[in-house]
C-alpha positions as a Markdown table, in Angstrom:
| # | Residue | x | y | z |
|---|---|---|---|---|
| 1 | Unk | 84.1 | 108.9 | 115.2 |
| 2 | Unk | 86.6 | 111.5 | 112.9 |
| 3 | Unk | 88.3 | 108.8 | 110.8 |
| 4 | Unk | 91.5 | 109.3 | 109.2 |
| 5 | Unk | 90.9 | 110.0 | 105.4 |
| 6 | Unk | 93.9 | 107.9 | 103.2 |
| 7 | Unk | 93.8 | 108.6 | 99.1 |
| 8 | Unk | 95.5 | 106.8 | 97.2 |
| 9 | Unk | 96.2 | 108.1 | 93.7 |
| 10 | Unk | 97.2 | 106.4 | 90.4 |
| 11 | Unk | 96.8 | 106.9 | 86.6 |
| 12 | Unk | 94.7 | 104.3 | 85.7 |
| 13 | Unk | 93.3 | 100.5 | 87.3 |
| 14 | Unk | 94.2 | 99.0 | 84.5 |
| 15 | Unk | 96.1 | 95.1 | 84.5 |
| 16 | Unk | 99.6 | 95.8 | 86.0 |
| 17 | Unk | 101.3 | 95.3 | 89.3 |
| 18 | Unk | 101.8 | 98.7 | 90.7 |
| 19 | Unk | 97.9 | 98.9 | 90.3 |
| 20 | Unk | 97.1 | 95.5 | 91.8 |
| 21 | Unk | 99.2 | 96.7 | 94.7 |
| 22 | Unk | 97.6 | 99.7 | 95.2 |
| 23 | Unk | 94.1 | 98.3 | 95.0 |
| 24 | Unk | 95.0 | 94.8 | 97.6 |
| 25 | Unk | 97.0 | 97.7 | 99.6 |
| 26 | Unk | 93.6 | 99.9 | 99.9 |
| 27 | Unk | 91.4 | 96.8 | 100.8 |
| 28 | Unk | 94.0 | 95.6 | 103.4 |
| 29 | Unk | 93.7 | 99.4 | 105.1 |
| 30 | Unk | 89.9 | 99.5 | 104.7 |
| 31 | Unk | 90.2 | 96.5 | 107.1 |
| 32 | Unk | 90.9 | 99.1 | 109.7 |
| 33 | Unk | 87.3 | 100.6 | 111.8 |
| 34 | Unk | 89.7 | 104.2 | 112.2 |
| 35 | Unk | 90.4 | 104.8 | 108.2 |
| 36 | Unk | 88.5 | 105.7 | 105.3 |
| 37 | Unk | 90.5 | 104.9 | 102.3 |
| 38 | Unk | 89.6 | 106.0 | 99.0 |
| 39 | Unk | 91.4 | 105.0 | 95.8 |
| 40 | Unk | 91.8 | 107.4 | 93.2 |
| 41 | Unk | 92.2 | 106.8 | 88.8 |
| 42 | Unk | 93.1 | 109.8 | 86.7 |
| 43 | Unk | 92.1 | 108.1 | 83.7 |
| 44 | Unk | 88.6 | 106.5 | 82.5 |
| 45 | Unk | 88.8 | 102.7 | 83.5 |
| 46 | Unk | 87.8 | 99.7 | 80.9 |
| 47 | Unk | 85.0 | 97.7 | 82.1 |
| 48 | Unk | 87.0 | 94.9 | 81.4 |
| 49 | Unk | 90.0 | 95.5 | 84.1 |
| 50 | Unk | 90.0 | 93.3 | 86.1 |
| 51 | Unk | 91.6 | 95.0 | 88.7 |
| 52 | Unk | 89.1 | 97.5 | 89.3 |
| 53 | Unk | 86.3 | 95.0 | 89.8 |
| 54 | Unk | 88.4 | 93.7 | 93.1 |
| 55 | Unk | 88.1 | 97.1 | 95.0 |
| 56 | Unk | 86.5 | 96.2 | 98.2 |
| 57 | Unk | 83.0 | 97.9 | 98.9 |
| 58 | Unk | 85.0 | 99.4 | 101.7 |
| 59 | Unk | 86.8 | 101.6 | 99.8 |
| 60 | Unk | 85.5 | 104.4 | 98.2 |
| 61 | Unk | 87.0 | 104.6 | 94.6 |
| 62 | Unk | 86.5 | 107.9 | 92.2 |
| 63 | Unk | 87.5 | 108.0 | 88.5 |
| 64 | Unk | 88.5 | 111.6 | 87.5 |
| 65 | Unk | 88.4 | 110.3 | 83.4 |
| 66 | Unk | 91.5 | 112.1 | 82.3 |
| 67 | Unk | 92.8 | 111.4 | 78.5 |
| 68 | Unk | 96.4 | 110.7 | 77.6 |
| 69 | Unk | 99.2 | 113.6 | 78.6 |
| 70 | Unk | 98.7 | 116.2 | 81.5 |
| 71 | Unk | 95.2 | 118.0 | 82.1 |
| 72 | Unk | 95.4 | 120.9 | 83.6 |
| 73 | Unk | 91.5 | 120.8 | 84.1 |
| 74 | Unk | 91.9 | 117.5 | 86.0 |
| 75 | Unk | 94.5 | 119.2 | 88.0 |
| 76 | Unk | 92.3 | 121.8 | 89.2 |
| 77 | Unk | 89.2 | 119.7 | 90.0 |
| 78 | Unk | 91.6 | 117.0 | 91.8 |
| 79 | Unk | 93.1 | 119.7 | 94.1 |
| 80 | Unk | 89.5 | 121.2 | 94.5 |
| 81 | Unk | 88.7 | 117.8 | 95.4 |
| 82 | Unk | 91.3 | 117.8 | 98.2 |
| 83 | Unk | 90.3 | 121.1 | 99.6 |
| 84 | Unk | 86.9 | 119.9 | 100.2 |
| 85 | Unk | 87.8 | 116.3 | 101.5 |
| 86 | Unk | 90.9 | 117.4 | 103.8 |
| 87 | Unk | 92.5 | 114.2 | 103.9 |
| 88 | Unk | 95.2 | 112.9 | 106.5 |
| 89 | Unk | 96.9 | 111.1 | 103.8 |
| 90 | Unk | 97.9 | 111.4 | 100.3 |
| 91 | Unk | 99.5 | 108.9 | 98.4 |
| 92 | Unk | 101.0 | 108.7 | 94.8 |
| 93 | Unk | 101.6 | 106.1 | 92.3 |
| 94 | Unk | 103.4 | 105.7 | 88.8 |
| 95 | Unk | 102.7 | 109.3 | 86.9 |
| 96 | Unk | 100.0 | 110.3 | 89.7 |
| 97 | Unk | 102.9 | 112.7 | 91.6 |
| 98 | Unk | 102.4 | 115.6 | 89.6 |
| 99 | Unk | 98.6 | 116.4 | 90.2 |
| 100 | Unk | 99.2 | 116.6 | 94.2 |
| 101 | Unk | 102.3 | 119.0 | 94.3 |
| 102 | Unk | 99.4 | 122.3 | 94.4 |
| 103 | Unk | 97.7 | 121.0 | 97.2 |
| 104 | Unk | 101.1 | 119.6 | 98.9 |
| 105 | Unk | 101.6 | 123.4 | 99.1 |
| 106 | Unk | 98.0 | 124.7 | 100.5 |
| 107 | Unk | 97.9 | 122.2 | 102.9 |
| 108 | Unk | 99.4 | 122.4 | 106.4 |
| 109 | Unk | 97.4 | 119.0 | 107.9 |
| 110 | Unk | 97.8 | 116.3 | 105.1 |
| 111 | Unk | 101.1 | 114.1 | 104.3 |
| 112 | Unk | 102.2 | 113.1 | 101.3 |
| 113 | Unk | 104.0 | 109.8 | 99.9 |
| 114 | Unk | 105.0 | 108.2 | 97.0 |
| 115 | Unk | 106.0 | 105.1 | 95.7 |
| 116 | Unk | 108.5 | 104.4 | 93.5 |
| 117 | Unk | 107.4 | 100.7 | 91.6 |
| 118 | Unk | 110.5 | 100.5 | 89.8 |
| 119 | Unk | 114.2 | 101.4 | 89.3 |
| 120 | Unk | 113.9 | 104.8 | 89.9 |
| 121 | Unk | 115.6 | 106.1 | 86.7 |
| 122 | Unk | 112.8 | 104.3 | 84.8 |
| 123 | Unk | 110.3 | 105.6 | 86.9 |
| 124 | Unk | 111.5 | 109.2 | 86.4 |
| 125 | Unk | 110.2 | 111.3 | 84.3 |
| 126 | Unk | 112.2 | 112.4 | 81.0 |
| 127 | Unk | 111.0 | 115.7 | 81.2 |
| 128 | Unk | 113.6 | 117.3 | 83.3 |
| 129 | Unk | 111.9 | 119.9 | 84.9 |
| 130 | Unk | 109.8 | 117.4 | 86.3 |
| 131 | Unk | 112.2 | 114.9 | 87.3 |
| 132 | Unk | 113.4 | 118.2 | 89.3 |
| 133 | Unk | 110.2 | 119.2 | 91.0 |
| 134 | Unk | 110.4 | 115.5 | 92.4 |
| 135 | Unk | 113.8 | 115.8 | 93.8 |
| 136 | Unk | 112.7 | 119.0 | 95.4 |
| 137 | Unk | 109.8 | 117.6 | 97.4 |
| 138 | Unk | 111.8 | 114.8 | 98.2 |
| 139 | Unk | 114.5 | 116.6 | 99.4 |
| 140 | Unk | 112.4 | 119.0 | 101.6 |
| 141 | Unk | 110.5 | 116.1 | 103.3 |
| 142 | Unk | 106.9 | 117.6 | 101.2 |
| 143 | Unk | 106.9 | 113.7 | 99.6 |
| 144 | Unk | 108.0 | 110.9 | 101.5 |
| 145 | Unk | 109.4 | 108.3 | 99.1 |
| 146 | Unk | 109.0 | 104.5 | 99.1 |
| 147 | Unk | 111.1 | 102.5 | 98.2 |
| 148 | Unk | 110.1 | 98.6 | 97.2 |
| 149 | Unk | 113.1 | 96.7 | 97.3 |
| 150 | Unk | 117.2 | 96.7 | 98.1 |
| 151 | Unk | 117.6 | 97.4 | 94.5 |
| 152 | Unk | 114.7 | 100.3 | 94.5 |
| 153 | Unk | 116.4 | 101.9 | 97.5 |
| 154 | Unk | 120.0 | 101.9 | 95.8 |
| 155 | Unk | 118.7 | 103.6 | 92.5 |
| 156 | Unk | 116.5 | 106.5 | 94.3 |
| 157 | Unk | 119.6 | 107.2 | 96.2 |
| 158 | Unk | 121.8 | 107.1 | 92.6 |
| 159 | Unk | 119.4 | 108.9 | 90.8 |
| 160 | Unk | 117.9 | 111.8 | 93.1 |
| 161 | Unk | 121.2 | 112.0 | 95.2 |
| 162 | Unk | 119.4 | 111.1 | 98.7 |
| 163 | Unk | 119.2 | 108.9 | 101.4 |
| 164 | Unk | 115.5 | 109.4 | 102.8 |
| 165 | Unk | 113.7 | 106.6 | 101.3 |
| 166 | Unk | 111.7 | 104.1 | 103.1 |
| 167 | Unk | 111.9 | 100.8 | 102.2 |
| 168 | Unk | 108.7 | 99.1 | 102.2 |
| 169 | Unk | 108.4 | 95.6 | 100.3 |
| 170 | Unk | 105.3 | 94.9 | 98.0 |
| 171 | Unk | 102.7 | 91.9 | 99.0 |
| 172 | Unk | 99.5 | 90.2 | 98.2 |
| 173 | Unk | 96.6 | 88.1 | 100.1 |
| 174 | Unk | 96.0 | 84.7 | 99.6 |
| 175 | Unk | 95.5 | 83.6 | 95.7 |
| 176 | Unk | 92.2 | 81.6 | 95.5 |
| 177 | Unk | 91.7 | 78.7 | 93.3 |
| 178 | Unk | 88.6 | 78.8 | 91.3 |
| 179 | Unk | 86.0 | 75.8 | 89.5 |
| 180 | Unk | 88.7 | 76.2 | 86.2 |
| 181 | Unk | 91.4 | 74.4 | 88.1 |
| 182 | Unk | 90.1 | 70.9 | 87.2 |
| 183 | Unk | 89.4 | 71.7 | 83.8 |
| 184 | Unk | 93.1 | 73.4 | 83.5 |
| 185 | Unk | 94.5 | 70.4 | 85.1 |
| 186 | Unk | 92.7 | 68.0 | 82.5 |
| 187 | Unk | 94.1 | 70.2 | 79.9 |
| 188 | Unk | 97.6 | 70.7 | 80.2 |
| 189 | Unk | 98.5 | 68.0 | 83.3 |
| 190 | Unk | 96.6 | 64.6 | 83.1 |
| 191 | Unk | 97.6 | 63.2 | 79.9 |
| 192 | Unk | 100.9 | 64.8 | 79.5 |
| 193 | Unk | 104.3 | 64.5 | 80.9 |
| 194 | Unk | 105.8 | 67.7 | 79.2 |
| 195 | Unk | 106.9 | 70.4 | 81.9 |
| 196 | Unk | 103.9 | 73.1 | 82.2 |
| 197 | Unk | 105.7 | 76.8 | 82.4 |
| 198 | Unk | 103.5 | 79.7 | 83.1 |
| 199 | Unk | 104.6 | 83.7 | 82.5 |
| 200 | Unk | 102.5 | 86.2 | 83.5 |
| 201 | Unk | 102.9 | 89.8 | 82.3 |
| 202 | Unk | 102.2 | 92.4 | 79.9 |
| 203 | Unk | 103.4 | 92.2 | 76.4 |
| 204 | Unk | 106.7 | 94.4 | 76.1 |
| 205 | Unk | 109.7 | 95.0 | 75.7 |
| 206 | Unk | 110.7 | 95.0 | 79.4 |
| 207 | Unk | 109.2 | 91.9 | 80.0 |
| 208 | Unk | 111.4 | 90.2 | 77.2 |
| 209 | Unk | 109.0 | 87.6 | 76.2 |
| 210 | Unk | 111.2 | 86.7 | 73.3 |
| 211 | Unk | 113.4 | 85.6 | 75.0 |
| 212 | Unk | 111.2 | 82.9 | 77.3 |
| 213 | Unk | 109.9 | 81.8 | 73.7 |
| 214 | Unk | 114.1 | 81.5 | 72.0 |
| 215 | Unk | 114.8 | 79.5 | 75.3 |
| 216 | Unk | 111.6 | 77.2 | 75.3 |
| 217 | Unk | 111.7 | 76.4 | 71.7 |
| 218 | Unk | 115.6 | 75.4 | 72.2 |
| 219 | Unk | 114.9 | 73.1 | 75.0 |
| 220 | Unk | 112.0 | 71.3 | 72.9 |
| 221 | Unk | 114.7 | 71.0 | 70.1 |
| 222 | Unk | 117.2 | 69.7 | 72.8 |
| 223 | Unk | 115.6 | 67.4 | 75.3 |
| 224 | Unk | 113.3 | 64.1 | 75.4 |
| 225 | Unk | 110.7 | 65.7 | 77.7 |
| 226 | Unk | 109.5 | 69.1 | 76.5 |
| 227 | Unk | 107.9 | 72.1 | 78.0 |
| 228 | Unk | 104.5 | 73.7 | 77.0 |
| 229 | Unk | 105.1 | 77.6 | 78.1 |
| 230 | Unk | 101.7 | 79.8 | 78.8 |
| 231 | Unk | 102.2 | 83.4 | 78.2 |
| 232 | Unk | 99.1 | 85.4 | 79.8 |
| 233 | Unk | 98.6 | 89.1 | 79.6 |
| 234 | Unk | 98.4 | 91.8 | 76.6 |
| 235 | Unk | 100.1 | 94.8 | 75.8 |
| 236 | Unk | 99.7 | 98.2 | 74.2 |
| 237 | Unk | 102.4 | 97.1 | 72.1 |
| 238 | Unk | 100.5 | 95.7 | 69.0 |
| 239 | Unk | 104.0 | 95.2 | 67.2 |
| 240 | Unk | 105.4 | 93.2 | 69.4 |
| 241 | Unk | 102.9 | 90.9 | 69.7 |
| 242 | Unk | 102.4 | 90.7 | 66.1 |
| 243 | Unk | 106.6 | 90.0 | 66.0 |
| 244 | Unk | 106.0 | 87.7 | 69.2 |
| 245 | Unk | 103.2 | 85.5 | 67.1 |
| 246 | Unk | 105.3 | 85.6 | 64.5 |
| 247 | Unk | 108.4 | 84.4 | 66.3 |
| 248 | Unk | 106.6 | 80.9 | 68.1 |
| 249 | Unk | 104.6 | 80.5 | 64.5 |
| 250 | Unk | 102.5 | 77.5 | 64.7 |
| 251 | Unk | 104.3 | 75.8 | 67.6 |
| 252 | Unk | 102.0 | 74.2 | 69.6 |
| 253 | Unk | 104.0 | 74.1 | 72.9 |
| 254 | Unk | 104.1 | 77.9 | 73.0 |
| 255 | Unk | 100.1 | 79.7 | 73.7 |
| 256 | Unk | 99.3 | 83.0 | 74.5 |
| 257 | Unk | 96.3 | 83.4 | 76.3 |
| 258 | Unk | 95.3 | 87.2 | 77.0 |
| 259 | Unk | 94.4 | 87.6 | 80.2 |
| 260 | Unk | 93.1 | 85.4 | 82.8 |
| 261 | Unk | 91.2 | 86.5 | 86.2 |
| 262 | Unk | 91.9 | 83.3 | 87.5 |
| 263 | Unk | 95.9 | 83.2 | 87.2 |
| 264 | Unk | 96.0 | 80.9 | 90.9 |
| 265 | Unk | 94.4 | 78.2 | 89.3 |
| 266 | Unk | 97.3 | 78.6 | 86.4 |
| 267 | Unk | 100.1 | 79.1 | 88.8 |
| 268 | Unk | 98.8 | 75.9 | 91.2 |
| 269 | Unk | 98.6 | 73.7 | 88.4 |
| 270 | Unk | 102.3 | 74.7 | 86.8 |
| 271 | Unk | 105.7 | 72.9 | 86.8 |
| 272 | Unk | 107.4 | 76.7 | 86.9 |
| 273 | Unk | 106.9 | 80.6 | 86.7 |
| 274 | Unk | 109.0 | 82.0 | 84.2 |
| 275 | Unk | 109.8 | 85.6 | 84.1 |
| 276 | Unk | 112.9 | 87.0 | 81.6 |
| 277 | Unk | 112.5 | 90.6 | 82.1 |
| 278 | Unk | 115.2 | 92.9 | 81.3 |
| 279 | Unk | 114.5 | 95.2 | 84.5 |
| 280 | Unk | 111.6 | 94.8 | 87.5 |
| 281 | Unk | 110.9 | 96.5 | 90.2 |
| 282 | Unk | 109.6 | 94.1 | 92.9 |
| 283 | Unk | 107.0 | 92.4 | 90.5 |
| 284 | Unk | 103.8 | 91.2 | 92.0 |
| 285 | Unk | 103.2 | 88.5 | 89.7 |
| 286 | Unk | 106.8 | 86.8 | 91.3 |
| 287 | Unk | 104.7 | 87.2 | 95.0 |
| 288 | Unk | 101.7 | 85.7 | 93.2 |
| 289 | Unk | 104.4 | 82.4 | 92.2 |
| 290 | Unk | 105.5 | 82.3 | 95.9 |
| 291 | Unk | 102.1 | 81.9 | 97.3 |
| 292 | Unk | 101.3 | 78.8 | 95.5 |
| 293 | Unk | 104.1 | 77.3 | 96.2 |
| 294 | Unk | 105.1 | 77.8 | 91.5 |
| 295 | Unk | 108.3 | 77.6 | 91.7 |
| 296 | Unk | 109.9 | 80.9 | 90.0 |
| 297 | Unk | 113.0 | 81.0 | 87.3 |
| 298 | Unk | 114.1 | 84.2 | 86.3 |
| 299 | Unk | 116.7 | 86.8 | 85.6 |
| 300 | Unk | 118.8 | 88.8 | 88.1 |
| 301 | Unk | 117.4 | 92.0 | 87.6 |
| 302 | Unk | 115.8 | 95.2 | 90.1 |
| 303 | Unk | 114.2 | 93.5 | 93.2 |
| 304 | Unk | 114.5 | 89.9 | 92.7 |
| 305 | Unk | 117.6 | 88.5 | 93.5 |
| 306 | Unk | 116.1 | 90.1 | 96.9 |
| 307 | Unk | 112.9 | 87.7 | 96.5 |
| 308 | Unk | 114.5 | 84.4 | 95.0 |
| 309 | Unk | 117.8 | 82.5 | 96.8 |
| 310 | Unk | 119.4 | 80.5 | 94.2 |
| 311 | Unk | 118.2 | 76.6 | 94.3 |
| 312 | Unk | 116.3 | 77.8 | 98.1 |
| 313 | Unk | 113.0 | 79.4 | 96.7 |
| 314 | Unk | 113.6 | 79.4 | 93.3 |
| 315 | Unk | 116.1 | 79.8 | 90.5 |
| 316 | Unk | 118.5 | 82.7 | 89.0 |
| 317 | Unk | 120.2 | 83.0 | 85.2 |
| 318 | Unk | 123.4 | 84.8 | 85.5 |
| 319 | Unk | 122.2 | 87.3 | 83.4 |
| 320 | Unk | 119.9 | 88.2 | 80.6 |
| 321 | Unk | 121.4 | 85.8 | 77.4 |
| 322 | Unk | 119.8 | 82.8 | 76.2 |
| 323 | Unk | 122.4 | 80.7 | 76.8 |
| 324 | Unk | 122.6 | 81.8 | 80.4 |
| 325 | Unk | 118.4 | 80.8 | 80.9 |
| 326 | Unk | 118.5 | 77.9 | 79.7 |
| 327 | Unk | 120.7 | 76.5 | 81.6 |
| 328 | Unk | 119.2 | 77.4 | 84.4 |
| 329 | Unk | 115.5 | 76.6 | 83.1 |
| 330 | Unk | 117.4 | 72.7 | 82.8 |
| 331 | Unk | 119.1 | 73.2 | 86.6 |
| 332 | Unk | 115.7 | 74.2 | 87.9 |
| 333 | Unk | 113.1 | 71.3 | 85.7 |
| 334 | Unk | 115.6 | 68.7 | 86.7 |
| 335 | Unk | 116.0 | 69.6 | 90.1 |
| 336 | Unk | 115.5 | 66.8 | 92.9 |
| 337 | Unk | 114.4 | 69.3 | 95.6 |
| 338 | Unk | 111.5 | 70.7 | 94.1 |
| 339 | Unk | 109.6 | 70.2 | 96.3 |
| 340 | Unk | 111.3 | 71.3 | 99.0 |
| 341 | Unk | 111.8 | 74.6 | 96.9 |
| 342 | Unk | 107.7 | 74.6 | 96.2 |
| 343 | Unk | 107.5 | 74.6 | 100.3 |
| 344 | Unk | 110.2 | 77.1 | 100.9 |
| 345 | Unk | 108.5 | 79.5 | 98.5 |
| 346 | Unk | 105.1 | 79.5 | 100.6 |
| 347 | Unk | 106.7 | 80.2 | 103.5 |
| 348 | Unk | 108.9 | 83.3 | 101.9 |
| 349 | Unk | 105.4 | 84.8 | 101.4 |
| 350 | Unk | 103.8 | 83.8 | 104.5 |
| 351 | Unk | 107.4 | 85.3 | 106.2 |
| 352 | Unk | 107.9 | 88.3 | 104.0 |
| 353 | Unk | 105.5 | 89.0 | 101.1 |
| 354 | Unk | 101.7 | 89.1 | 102.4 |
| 355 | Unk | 99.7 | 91.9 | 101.8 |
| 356 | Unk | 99.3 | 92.1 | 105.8 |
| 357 | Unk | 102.6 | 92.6 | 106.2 |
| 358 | Unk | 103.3 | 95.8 | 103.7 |
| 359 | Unk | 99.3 | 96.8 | 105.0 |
| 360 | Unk | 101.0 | 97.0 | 108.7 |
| 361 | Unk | 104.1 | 98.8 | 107.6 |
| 362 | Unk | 102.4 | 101.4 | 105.5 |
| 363 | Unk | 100.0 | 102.5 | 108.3 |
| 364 | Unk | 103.1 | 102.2 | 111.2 |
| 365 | Unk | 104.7 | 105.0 | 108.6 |
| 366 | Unk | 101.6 | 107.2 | 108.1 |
| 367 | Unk | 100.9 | 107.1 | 112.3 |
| 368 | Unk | 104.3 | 108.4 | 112.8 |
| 369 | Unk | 104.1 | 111.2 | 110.6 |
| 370 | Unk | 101.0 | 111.7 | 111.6 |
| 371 | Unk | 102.0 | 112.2 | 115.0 |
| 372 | Unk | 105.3 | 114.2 | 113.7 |
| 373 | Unk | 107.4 | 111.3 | 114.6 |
| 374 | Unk | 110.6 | 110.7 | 112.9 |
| 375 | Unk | 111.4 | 107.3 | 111.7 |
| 376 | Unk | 114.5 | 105.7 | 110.5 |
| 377 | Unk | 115.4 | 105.3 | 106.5 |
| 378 | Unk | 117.3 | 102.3 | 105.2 |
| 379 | Unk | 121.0 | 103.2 | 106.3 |
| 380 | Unk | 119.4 | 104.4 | 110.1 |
| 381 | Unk | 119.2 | 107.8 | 108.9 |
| 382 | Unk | 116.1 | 110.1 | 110.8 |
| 383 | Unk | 113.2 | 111.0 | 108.1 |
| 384 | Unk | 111.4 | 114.1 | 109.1 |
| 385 | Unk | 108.1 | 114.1 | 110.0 |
């Protein structure tokens, strides 16, 4: 049996959501007796990514070990690669566009896709002639672009001037809980009646852990029962984690702890998720909340005030300020439906967010253009096969 060959490509499989997408994604298709999925990393992986160790033996995964900026020699060898291989599908993911646009152009049999993990102006690159190539093979149906969210779908359209996006939401399987839940729960939960917040996400500016720290510290100053935040992940920013320790001192409600394989057993065991990012995209660690039923307080911003519905499955600041947070962080820990929010948040994922769900849509998107179908963007409009 000729199965259909689907690459995925991305820059690295290092800890982030767009490549925990891309990996649960390829497992999901793998899943399938008629593909052969293969996921592709420019760059030389660290043993120690986690991600890249939950690549299912199913999929065949090939590291092309580029170093930092464009390689023209990886180019070559990836679109030699191609040649030989001939697959049905080729897909793209963060800064991975670029190194397919050759072979876009030799080959008459493959499709190609892309998609976009965030607000497309952040996603874009800064070098215009780039960012112009991409509208190009947008524009001329060479790269079909997916979109993750409402808010993804209204910035491609701002920023590239079209309307031929597909819309495609992010998911995830099932979290599993490991032997460290006990011992977590012991820790922070059984002989303490402080509020246990957990954020997950890499250290940066984006992610605005400051300001999860400014708003925790001033409800601890304010209120007779105190919360004990969790902050798990790293960050390439060494600064800002320096100014980040620096800020929370020797407070002993406030710990980062790097990162963690086993973030259901975190999430299960947790009052709330707390995210106070300054723009998302549809972040994969917000899904990750939903599953477990973690009720999720966050800002407004990119894809989420698609995912959350104010005091239904989960709670929304007005905005980005401190003042604006914290009142909502009290609206949300004093709640008395939260359980009833913890129950409505499972069933958003089960309804909307598992990784079945964007597994299905993807392959109903590559059979139709396969099969030179033309399917329907967001506002109805035909797509070209």
């Amino acid at each position: 049996m000729n199965k259909i060959k689907i690459v995925h490509i991305i820059g690295s499989l290092s800890t982030g959501g767009a490549e925990r997408f891309a990996v649960d994604l390829c497992n999901e298709l793998a899943k399938n007796a008629f593909y052969q999925v293969y996921i592709i990393s420019l760059c030389k992986n660290n043993s120690q990514d986690v991600i890249s160790q939950d690549i299912s033996k199913q999929v065949k995964c090939l590291c092309f070990n580029k170093k930092s900026g464009f390689s023209p020699s990886v180019y070559i060898k990836l679109t030699k690669w191609f040649i030989n291989v001939k697959p049905e599908i080729v897909h793209t993911h963060l800064n991975a566009f670029e190194y397919v646009l050759l072979y876009s152009l030799l080959s008459k049999k493959s499709r190609f896709f892309h998609t976009l993990h965030n607000m497309a102006q952040h996603e874009s690159p800064k070098f215009l002639p780039a960012k112009y190539l991409r509208t190009l093979f947008y524009k001329y149906g060479k790269v079909k672009p997916i979109t993750i969210s409402r808010n993804g779908s209204e910035t491609y359209r701002q920023h590239y001037n079209l309307k031929n996006d597909i819309r495609i939401e992010n998911g995830r399987p099932n979290l599993k809980l490991s032997e460290e839940r006990e011992r977590l729960h012991n820790l922070y939960k059984s002989n303490s009646d402080d509020f246990l917040l957990v954020h997950i996400g890499r250290i940066s500016e984006e992610k605005n852990q400051a300001l999860l720290i400014d708003v925790v510290q001033k409800f601890n100053r304010l209120e007779s029962k105190k919360c004990k935040l969790l902050i798990i992940g790293t960050g390439i920013d060494e600064n800002l984690h320096k100014r980040l320790l620096k800020k929370v001192k020797n407070d002993p409600q406030i710990e980062f702890l790097g990162v963690r394989k086993n973030i259901g057993d975190y999430l299960s065991i947790a009052d709330a998720f707390c995210m106070g990012s300054t723009f998302e995209g549809m972040p994969i660690v917000l899904i990750e909340a939903l599953s477990m039923g973690c009720m999720p307080i966050s800002t407004p911003v990119g894809g989420i005030p698609q995912m959350i519905t104010h005091g239904i499955t989960g709670f929304l600041s007005k905005d980005i300020s401190l003042e604006s947070y914290y009142e909502t962080l009290k609206q949300a820990l004093f709640s008395p439906e939260k359980a009833v929010i913890q129950n409505n948040c499972i069933n958003a994922f089960k309804t909307y967010y598992h990784i079945e769900i964007s597994a299905e849509a993807y392959s109903n998107v590559y059979y139709s253009m396969l099969n030179n179908k033309n399917i329907l963007s967001m506002d109805g409009n035909k797509v070209e096969a």
